[in-house]
N, C-alpha and C positions, 0 to 999 in steps of 0.2 A: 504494500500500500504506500501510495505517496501520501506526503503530509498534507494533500488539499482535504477538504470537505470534498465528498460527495454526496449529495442530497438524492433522495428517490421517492418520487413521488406515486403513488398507488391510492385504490381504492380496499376500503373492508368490506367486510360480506353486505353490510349495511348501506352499501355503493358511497358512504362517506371520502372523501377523501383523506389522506393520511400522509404524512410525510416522516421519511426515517431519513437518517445520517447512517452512511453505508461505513461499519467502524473498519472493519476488516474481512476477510474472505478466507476461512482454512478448507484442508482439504482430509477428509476423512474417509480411508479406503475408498480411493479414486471418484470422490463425491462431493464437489465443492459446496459449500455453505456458508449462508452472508450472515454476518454480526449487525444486527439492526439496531439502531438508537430514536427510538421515537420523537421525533420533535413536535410535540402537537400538543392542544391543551385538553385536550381525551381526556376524561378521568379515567376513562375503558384502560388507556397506557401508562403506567407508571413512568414518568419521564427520566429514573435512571434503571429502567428495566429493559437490559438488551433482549431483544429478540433473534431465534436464531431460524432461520427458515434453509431449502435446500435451493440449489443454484440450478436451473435446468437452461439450457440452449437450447434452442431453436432457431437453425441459423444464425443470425449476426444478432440473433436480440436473447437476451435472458430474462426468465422469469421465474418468481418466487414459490416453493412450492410449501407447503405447511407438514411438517413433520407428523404424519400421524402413529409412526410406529414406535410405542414406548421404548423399546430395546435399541433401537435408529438415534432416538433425541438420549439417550442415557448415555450412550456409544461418545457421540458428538458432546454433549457435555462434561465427561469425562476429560476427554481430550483437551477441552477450551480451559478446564479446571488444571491440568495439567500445565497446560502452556501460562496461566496466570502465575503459578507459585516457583515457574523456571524466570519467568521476571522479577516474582517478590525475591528471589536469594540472589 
């Protein structure tokens, strides 16, 4: 990740609009995955609660997909938990 902002703007199931700060992108067992930082005044979004959704292609564009498989988002938080406490030492 470079040090700009990237911003991404989307809709909720609620067709609201929403806006996240894209923090960073890991890849877990060949399956990239975006760190989302909600910028919005949502109560629905805790505004220091990252979200972590899965990265899918589609030709030149990507899109967000929602983790539904508990064993998938444990896997991947794991990992994001891992990689925080290799920063904290």
């Amino acid at each position: 990740m470079t040090g700009k902002e990237q911003m991404i703007e989307t809709f909720d199931e609620n067709g609201n609009k929403v806006c996240f700060e894209l923090v960073d992108i890991v890849t877990v067992d060949d399956v990239e995955y975006a760190l989302l930082l909600p910028e919005t005044e949502d109560e629905e979004y805790k505004e220091d609660e990252i979200l972590v959704m899965r990265l899918k292609k589609d030709g030149d564009e990507y899109t967000f997909e929602v983790i539904e498989d508990d064993d998938e988002f444990n896997k991947v938080s794991q990992y994001i938990e891992e990689l925080e406490d290799e920063i904290d030492d």
